[in-house]
Chimera marker file (.cmm) of the C-alpha trace (Angstrom):
<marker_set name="trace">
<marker id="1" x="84.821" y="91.191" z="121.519" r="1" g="1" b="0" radius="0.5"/>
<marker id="2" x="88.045" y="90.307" z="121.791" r="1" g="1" b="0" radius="0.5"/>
<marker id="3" x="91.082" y="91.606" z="118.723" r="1" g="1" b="0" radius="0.5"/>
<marker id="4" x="90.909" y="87.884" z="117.581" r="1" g="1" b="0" radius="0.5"/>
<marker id="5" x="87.164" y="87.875" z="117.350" r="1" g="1" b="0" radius="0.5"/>
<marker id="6" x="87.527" y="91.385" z="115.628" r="1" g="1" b="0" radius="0.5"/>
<marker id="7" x="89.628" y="90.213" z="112.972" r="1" g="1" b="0" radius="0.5"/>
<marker id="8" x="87.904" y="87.008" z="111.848" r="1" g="1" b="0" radius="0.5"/>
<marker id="9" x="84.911" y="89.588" z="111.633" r="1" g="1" b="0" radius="0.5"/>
<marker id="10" x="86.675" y="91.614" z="109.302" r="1" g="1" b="0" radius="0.5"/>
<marker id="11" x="87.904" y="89.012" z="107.601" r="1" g="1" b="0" radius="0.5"/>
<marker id="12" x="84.323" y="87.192" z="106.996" r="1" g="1" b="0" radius="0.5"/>
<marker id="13" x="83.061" y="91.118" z="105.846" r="1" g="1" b="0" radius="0.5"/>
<marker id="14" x="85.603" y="91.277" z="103.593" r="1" g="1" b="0" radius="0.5"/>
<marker id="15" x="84.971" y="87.688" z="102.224" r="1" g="1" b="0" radius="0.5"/>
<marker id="16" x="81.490" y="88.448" z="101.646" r="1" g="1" b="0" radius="0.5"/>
<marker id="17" x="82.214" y="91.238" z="99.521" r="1" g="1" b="0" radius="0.5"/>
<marker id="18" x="84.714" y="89.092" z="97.220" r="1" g="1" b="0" radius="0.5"/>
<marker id="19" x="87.683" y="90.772" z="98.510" r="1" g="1" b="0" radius="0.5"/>
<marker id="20" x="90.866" y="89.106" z="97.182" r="1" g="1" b="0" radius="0.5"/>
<marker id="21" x="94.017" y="88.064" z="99.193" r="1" g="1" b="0" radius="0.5"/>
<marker id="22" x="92.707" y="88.416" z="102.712" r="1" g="1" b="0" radius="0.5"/>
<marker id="23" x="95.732" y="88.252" z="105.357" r="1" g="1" b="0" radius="0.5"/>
<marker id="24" x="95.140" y="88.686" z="109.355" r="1" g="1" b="0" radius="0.5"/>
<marker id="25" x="98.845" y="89.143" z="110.343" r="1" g="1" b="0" radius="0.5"/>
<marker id="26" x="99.135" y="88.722" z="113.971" r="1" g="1" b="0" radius="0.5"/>
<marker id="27" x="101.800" y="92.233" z="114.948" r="1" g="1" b="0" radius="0.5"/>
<marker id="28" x="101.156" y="91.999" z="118.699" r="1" g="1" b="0" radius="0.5"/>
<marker id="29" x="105.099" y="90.695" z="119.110" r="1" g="1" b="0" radius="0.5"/>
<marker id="30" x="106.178" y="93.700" z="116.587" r="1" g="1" b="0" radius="0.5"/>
<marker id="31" x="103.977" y="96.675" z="117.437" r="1" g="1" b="0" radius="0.5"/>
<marker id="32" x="102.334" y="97.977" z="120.307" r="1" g="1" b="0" radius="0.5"/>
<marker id="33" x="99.778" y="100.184" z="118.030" r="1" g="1" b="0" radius="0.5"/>
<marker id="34" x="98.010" y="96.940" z="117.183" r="1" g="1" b="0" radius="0.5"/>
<marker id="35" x="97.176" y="93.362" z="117.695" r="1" g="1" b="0" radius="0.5"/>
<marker id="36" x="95.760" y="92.777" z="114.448" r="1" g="1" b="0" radius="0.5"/>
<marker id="37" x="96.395" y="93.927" z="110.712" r="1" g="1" b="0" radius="0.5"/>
<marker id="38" x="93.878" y="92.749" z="107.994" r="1" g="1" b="0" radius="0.5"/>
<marker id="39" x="94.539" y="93.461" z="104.743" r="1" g="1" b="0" radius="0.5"/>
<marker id="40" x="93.041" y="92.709" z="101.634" r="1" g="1" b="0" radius="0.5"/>
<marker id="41" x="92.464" y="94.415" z="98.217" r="1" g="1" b="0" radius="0.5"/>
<marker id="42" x="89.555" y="95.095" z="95.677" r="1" g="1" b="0" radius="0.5"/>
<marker id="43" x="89.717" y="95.586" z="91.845" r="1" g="1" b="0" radius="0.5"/>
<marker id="44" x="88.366" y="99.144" z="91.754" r="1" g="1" b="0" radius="0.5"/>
<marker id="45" x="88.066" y="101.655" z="94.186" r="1" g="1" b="0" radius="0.5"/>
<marker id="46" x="84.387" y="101.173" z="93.664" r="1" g="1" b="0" radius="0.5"/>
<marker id="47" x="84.758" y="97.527" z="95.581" r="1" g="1" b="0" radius="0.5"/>
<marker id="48" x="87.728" y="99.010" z="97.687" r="1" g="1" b="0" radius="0.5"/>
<marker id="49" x="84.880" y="101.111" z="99.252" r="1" g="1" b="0" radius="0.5"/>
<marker id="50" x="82.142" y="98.199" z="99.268" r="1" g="1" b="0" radius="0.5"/>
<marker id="51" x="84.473" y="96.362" z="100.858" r="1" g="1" b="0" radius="0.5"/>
<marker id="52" x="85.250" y="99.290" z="103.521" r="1" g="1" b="0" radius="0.5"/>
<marker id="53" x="81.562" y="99.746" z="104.030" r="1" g="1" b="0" radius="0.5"/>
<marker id="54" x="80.600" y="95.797" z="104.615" r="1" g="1" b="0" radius="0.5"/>
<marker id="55" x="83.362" y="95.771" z="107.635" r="1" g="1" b="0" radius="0.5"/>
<marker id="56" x="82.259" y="98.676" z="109.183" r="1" g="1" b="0" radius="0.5"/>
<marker id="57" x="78.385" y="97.540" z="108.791" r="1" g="1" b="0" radius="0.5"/>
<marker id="58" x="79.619" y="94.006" z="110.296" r="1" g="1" b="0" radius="0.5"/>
<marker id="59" x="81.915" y="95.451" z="112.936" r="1" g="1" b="0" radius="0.5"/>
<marker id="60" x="78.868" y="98.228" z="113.855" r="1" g="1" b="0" radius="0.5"/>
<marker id="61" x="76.235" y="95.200" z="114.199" r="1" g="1" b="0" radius="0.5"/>
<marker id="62" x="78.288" y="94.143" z="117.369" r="1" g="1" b="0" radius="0.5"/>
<marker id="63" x="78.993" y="96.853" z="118.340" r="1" g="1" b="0" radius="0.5"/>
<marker id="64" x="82.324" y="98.370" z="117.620" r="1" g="1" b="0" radius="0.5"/>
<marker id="65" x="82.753" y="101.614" z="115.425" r="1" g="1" b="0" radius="0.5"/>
<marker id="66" x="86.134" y="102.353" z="113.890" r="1" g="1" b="0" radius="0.5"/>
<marker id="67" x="88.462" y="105.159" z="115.949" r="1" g="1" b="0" radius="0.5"/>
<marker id="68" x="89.386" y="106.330" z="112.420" r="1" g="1" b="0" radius="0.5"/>
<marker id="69" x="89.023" y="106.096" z="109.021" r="1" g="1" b="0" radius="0.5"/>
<marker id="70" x="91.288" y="107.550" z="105.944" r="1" g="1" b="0" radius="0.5"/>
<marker id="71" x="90.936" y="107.544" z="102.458" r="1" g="1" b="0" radius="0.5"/>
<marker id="72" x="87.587" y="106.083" z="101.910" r="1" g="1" b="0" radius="0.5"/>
<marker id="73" x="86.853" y="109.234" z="99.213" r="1" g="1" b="0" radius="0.5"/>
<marker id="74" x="89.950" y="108.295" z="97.177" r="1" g="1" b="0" radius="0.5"/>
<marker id="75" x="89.269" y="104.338" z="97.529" r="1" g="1" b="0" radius="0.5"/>
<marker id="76" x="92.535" y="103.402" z="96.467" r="1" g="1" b="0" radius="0.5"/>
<marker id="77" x="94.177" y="102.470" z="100.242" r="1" g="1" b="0" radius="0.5"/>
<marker id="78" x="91.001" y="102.890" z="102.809" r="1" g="1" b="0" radius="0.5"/>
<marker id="79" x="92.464" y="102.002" z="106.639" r="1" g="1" b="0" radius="0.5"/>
<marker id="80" x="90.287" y="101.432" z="109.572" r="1" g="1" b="0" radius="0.5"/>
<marker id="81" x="91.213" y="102.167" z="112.672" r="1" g="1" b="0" radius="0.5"/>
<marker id="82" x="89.989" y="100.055" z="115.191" r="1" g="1" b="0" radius="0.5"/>
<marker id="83" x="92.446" y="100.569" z="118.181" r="1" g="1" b="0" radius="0.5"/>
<marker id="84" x="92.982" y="96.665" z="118.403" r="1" g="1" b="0" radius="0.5"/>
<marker id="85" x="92.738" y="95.805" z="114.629" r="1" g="1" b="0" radius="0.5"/>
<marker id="86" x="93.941" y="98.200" z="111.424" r="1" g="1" b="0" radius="0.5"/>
<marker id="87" x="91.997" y="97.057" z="108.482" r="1" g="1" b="0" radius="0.5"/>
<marker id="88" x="93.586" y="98.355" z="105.132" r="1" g="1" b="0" radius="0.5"/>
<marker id="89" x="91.862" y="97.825" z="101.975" r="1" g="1" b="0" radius="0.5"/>
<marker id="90" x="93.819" y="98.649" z="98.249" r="1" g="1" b="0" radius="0.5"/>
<marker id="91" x="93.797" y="98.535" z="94.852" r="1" g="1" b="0" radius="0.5"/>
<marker id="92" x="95.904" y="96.085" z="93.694" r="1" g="1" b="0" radius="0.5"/>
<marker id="93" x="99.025" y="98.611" z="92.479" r="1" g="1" b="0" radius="0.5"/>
<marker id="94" x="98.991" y="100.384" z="95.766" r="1" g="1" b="0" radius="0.5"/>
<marker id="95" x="98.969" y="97.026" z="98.165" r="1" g="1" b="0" radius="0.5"/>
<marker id="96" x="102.365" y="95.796" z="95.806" r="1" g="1" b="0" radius="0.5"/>
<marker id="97" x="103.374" y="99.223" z="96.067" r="1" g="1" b="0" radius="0.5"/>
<marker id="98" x="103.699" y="99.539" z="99.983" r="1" g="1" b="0" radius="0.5"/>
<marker id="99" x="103.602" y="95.755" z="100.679" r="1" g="1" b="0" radius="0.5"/>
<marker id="100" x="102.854" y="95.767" z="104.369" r="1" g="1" b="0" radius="0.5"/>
<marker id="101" x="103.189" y="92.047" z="104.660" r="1" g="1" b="0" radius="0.5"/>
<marker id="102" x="106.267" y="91.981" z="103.853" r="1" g="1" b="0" radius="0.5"/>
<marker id="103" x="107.322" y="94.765" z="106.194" r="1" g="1" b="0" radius="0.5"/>
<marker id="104" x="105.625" y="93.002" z="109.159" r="1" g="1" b="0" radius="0.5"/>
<marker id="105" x="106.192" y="89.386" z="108.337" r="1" g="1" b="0" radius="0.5"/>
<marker id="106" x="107.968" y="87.256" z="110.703" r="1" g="1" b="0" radius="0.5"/>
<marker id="107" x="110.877" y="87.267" z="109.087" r="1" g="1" b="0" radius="0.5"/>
<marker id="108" x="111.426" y="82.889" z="107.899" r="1" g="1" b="0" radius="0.5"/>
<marker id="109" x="114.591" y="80.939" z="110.190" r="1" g="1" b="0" radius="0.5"/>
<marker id="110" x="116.890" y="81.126" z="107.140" r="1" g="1" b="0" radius="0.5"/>
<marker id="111" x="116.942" y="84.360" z="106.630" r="1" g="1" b="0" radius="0.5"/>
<marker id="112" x="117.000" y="85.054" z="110.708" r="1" g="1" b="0" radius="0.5"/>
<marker id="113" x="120.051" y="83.179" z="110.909" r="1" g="1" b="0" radius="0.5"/>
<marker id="114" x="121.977" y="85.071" z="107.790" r="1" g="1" b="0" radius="0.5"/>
<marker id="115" x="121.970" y="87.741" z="109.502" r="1" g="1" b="0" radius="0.5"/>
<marker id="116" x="123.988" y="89.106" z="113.195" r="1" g="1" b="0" radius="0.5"/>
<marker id="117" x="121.807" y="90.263" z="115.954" r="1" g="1" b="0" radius="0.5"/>
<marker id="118" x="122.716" y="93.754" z="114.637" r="1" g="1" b="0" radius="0.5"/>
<marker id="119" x="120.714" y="93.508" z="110.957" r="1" g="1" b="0" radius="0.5"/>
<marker id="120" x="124.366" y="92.862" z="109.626" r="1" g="1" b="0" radius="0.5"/>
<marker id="121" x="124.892" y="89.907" z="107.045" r="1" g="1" b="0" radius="0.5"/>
<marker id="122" x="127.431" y="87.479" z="108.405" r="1" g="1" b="0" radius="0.5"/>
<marker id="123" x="130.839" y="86.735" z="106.301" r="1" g="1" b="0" radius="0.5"/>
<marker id="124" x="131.076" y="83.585" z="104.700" r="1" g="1" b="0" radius="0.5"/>
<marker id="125" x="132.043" y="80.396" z="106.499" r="1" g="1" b="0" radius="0.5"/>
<marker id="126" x="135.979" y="79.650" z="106.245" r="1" g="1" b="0" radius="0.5"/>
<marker id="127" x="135.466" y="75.572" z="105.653" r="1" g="1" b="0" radius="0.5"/>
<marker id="128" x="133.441" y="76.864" z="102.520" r="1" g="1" b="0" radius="0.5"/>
<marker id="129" x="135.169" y="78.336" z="99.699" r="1" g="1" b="0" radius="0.5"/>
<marker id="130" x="134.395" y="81.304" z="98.269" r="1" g="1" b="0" radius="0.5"/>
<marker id="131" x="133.360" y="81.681" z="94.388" r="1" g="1" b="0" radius="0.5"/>
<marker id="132" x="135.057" y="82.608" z="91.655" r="1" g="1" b="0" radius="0.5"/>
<marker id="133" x="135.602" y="86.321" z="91.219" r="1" g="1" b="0" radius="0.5"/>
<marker id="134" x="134.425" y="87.762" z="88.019" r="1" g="1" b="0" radius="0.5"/>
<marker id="135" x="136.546" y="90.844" z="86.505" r="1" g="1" b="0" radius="0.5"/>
<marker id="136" x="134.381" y="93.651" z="84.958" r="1" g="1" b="0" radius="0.5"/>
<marker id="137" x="135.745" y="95.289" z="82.434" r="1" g="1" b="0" radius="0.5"/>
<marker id="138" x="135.284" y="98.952" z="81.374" r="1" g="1" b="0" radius="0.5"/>
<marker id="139" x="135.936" y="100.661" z="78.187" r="1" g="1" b="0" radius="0.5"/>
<link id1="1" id2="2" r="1" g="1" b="0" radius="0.2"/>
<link id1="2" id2="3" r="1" g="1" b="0" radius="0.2"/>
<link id1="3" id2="4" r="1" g="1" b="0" radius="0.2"/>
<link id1="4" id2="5" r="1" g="1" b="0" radius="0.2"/>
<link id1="5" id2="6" r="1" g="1" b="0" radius="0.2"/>
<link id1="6" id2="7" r="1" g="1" b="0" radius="0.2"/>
<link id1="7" id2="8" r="1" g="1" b="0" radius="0.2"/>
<link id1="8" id2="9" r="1" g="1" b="0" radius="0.2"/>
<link id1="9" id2="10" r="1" g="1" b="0" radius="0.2"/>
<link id1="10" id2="11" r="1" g="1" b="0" radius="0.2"/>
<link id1="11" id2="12" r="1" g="1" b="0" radius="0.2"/>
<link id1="12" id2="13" r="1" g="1" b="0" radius="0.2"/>
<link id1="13" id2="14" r="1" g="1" b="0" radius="0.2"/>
<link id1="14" id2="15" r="1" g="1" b="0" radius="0.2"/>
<link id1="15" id2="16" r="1" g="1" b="0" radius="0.2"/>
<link id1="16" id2="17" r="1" g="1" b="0" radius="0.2"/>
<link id1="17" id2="18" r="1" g="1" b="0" radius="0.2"/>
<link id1="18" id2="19" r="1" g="1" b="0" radius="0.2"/>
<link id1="19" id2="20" r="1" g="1" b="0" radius="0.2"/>
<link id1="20" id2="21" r="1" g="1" b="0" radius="0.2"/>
<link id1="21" id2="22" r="1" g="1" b="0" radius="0.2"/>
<link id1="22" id2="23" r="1" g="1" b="0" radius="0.2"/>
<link id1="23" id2="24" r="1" g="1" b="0" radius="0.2"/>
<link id1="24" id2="25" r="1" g="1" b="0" radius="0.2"/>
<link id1="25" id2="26" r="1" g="1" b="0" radius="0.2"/>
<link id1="26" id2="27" r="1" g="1" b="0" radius="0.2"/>
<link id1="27" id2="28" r="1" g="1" b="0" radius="0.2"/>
<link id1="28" id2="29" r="1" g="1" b="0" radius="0.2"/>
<link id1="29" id2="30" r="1" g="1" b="0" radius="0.2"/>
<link id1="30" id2="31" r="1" g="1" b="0" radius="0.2"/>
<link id1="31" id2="32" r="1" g="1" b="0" radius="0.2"/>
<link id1="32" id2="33" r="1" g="1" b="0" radius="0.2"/>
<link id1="33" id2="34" r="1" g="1" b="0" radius="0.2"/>
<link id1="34" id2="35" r="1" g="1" b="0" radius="0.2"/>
<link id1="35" id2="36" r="1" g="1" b="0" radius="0.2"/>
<link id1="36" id2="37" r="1" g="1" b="0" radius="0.2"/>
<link id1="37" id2="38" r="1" g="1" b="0" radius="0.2"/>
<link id1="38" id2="39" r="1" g="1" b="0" radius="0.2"/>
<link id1="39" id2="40" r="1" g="1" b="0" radius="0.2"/>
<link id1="40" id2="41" r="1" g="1" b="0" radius="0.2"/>
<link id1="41" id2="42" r="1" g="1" b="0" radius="0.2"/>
<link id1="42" id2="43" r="1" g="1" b="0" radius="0.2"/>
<link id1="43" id2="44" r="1" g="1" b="0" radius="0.2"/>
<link id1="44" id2="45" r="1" g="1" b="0" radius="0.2"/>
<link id1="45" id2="46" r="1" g="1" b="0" radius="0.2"/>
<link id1="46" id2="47" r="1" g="1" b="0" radius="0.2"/>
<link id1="47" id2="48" r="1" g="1" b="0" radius="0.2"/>
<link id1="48" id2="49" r="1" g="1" b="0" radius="0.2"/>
<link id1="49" id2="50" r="1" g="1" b="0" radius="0.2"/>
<link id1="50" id2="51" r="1" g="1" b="0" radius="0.2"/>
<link id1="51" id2="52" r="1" g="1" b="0" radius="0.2"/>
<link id1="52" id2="53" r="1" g="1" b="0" radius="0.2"/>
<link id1="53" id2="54" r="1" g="1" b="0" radius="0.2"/>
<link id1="54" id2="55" r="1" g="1" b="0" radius="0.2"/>
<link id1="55" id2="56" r="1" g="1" b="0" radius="0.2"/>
<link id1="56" id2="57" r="1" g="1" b="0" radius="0.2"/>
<link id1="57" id2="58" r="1" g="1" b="0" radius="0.2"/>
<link id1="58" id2="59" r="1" g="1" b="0" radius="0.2"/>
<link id1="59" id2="60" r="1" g="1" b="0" radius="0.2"/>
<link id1="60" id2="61" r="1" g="1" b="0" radius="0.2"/>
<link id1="61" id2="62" r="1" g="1" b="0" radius="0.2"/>
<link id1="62" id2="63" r="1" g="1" b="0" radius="0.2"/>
<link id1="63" id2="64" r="1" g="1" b="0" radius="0.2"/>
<link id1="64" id2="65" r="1" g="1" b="0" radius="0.2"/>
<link id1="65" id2="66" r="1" g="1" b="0" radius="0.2"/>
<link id1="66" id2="67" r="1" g="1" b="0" radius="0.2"/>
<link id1="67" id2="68" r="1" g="1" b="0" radius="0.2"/>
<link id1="68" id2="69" r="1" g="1" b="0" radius="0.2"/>
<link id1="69" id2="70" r="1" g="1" b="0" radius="0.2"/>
<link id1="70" id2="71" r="1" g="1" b="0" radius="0.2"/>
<link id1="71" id2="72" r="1" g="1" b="0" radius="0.2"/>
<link id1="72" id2="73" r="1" g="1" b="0" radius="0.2"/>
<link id1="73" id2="74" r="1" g="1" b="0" radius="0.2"/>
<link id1="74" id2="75" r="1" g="1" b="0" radius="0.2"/>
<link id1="75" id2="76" r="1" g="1" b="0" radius="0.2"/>
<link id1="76" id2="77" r="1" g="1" b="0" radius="0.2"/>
<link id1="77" id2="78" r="1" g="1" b="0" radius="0.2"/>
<link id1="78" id2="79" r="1" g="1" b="0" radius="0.2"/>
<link id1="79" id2="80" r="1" g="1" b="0" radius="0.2"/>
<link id1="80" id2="81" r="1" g="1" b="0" radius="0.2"/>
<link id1="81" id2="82" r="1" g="1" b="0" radius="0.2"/>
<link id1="82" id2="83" r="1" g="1" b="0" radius="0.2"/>
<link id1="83" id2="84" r="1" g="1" b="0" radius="0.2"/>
<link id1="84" id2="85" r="1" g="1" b="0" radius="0.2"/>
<link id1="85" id2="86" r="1" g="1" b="0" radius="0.2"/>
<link id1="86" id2="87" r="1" g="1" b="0" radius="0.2"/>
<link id1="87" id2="88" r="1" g="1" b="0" radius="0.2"/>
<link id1="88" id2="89" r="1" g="1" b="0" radius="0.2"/>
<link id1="89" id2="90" r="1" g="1" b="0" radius="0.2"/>
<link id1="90" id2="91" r="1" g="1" b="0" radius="0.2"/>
<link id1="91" id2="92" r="1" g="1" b="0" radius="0.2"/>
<link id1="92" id2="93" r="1" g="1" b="0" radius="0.2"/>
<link id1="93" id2="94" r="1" g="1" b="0" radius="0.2"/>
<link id1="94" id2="95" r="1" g="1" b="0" radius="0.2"/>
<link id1="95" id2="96" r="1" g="1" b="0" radius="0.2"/>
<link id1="96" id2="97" r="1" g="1" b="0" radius="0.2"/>
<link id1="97" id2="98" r="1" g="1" b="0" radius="0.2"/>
<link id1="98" id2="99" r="1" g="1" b="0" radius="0.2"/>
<link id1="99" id2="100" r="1" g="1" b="0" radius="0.2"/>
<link id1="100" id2="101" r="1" g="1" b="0" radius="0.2"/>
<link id1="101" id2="102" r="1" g="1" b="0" radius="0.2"/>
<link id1="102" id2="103" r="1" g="1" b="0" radius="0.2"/>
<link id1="103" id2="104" r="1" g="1" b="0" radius="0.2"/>
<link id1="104" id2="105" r="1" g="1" b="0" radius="0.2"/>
<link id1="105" id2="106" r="1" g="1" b="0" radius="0.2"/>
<link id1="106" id2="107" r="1" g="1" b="0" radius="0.2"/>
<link id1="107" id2="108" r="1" g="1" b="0" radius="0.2"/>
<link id1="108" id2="109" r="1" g="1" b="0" radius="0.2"/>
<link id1="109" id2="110" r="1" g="1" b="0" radius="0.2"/>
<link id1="110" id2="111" r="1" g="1" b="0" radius="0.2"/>
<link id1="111" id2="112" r="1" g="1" b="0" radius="0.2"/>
<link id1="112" id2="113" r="1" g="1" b="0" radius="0.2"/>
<link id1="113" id2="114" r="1" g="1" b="0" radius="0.2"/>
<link id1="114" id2="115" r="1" g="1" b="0" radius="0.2"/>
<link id1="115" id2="116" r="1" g="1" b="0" radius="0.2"/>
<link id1="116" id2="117" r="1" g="1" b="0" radius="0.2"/>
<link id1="117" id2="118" r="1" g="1" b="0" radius="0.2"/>
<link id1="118" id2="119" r="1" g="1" b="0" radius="0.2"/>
<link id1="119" id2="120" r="1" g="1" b="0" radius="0.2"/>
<link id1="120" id2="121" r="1" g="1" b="0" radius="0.2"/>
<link id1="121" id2="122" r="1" g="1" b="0" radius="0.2"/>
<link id1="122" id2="123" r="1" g="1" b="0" radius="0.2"/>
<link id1="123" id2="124" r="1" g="1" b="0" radius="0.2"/>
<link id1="124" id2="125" r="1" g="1" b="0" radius="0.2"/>
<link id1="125" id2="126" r="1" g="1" b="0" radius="0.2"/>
<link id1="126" id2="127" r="1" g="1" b="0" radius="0.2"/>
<link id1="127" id2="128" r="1" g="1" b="0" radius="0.2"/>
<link id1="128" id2="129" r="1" g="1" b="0" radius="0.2"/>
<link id1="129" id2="130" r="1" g="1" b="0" radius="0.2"/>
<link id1="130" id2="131" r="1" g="1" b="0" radius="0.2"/>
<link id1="131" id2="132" r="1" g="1" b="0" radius="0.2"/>
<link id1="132" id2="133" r="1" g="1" b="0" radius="0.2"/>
<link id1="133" id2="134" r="1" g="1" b="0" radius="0.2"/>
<link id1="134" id2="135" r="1" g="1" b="0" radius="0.2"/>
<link id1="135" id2="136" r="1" g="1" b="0" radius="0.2"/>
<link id1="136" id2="137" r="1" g="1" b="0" radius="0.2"/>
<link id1="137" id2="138" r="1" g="1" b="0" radius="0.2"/>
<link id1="138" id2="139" r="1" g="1" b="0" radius="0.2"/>
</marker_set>
């Protein structure tokens, strides 16, 4: 089974189990500890870990078995290990919390070009003029 095939797996499993905001984010041009993240989130730890259980029940009927799993007893943030493909599974608070999308993202062609090759942001362009300054004033 390919990571692709994985994921869609995971995905579907997840799906089934009414698991809200499911994302496959391909990292394999980012990160050479996976191909695949799939994350998604539950509204109690209750479905967090139904949720955790259908993809490893779907995954283990062809065949693959997670390398690792963490924080299935908790159930607020389960993540499944699956060499090619890390599953993570919140609670709503913790997946805005850590927001891994946003962290792994591609970041969009406007905001690429704003910045140097360095991460710094670029001074404004002379032929534009610059805004009007405001004065603070202090007590």
């Amino acid at each position: 089974m390919t990571p692709l095939q994985l994921s869609r797996l995971i995905a579907d499993a997840a799906a089934d189990k009414k698991a809200r905001g499911i994302v496959r984010l391909d990292i394999r041009q980012k990160s050479s500890i996976a191909d695949y993240f799939v994350i998604c989130e539950g509204d109690t730890d209750r479905q967090v870990r139904a949720i955790t259980d259908a993809i490893v029940e779907a995954a283990r009927a062809k065949g693959v078995r997670p390398l690792r799993t963490a924080g299935y007893q908790e159930g607020s943030w389960v993540v499944l290990d699956y060499a090619s493909v890390i599953v993570h599974v919140f609670l709503p608070g913790e997946r805005s919390y850590y927001d891994l999308e946003s962290l792994w993202k591609t970041p969009s062609k406007a905001r690429a070009s704003a910045t140097s090759r360095n991460g710094v942001k670029r001074p404004p362009s002379k032929d534009k003029p610059a805004g009007p300054r405001r004065r603070v004033r202090t007590a």
